[in-house]
N, C-alpha and C positions, 0 to 999 in steps of 0.2 A: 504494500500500500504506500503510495507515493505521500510526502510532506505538501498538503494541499495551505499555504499560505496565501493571506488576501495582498493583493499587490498596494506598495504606501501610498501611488496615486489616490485608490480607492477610501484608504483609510482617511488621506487628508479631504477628499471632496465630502465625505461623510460627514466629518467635521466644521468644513466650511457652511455645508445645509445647516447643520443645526448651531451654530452663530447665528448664519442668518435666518434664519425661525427666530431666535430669541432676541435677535436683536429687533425684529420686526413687532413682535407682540409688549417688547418692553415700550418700544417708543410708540405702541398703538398705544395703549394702556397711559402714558405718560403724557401723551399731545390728545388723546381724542377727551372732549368735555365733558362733565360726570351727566350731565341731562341729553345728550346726543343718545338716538333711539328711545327718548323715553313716549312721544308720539310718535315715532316714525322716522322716517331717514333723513332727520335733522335736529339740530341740537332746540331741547325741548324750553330752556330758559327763554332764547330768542323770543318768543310769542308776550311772555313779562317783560323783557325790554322793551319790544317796541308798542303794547299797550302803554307802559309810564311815557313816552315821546312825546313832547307838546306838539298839536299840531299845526300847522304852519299855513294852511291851506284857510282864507274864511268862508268861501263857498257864496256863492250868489243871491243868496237868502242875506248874507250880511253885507253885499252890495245892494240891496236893494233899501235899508235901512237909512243911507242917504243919500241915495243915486237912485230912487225910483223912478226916473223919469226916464232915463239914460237906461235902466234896465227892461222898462215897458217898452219901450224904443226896439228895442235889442230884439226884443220876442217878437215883434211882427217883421222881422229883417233879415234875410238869408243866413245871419252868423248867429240866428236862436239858438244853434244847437253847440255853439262854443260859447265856453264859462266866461266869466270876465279874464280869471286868474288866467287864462290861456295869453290874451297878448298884454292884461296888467302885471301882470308876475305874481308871486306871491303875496298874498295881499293882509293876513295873519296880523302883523307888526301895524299895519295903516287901519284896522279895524278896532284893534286896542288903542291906537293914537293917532287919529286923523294927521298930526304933523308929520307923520312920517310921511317920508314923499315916495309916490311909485315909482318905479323906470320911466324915463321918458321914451315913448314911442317911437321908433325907425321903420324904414322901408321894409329892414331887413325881419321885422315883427311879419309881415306881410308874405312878404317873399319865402318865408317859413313852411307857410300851406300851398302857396298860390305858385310856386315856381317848379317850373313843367318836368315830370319825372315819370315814367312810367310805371313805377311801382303806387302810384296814388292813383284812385277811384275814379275813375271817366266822368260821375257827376259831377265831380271837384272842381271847380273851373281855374286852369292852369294857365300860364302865362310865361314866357320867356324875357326874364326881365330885360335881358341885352334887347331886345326891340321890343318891348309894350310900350317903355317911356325913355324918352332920352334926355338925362340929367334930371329930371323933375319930379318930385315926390310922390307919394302914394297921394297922399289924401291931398293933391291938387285936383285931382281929377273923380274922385270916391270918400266916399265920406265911411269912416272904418264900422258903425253898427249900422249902416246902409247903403251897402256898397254900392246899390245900382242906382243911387240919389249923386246929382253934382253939386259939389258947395258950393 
């Protein structure tokens, strides 16, 4: 009966597996969060943090509070179905304090939805800014909660 020995390559790649197994489940165990999987295939505290989050958004209910004119407007006007917050910005901070002041308005608020892409909606009405207007602003020519009115 022959001396049947395992070759050292063998012995050392055996060894290398099981480092790497251990080093793998030490540093799972060590980096993954103690509430990860406790709903699901995501870390289960996440859901408590972003409930405490102030929200930032005031929602068009609280634009209407002193801009009802400007938001009754808005509803009989092709852009009914975008929020104020959509080209005013966040609007959160200026609901708590009128003085704070919103973004001021650019072309490029416009050119946002309106500039011609194939991946946007065929109702969408698109435009190429390099010739819709040359040099001249949006609302010379549209007025921004009714667009098809000229100032």
């Amino acid at each position: 009966m022959a001396n049947k020995r395992i070759p050292p390559q063998f012995t050392r790649l055996a060894l290398l597996t099981v480092l790497i197994v251990v080093v793998f489940f030490t540093a799972r165990s060590i980096l993954t969060p103690r509430s990860f999987g406790r709903y699901g295939w995501y870390r289960g505290d996440a859901i408590e943090e972003l409930r405490q989050k102030q929200p930032v958004f005031a929602g068009r209910v609280s634009c209407n509070e002193c801009h009802k004119e400007a938001v009754q407007k808005l509803a009989k006007a092709e852009h009914k179905a975008v929020g104020c917050e959509s080209c005013h910005g966040v609007s959160g901070g200026h609901v708590e304090n009128p003085d704070v002041k919103l973004p001021k308005l650019t072309d490029s608020h416009c050119v946002r939805c309106h500039q011609r892409s194939p991946a946007r909606p065929a109702w969408l009405k698109q435009m190429d800014p390099e010739k819709h207007y040359n040099g001249q602003r949006c609302v010379e020519c549209h007025v921004p909660h009714q667009p098809t009115e000229v100032p």
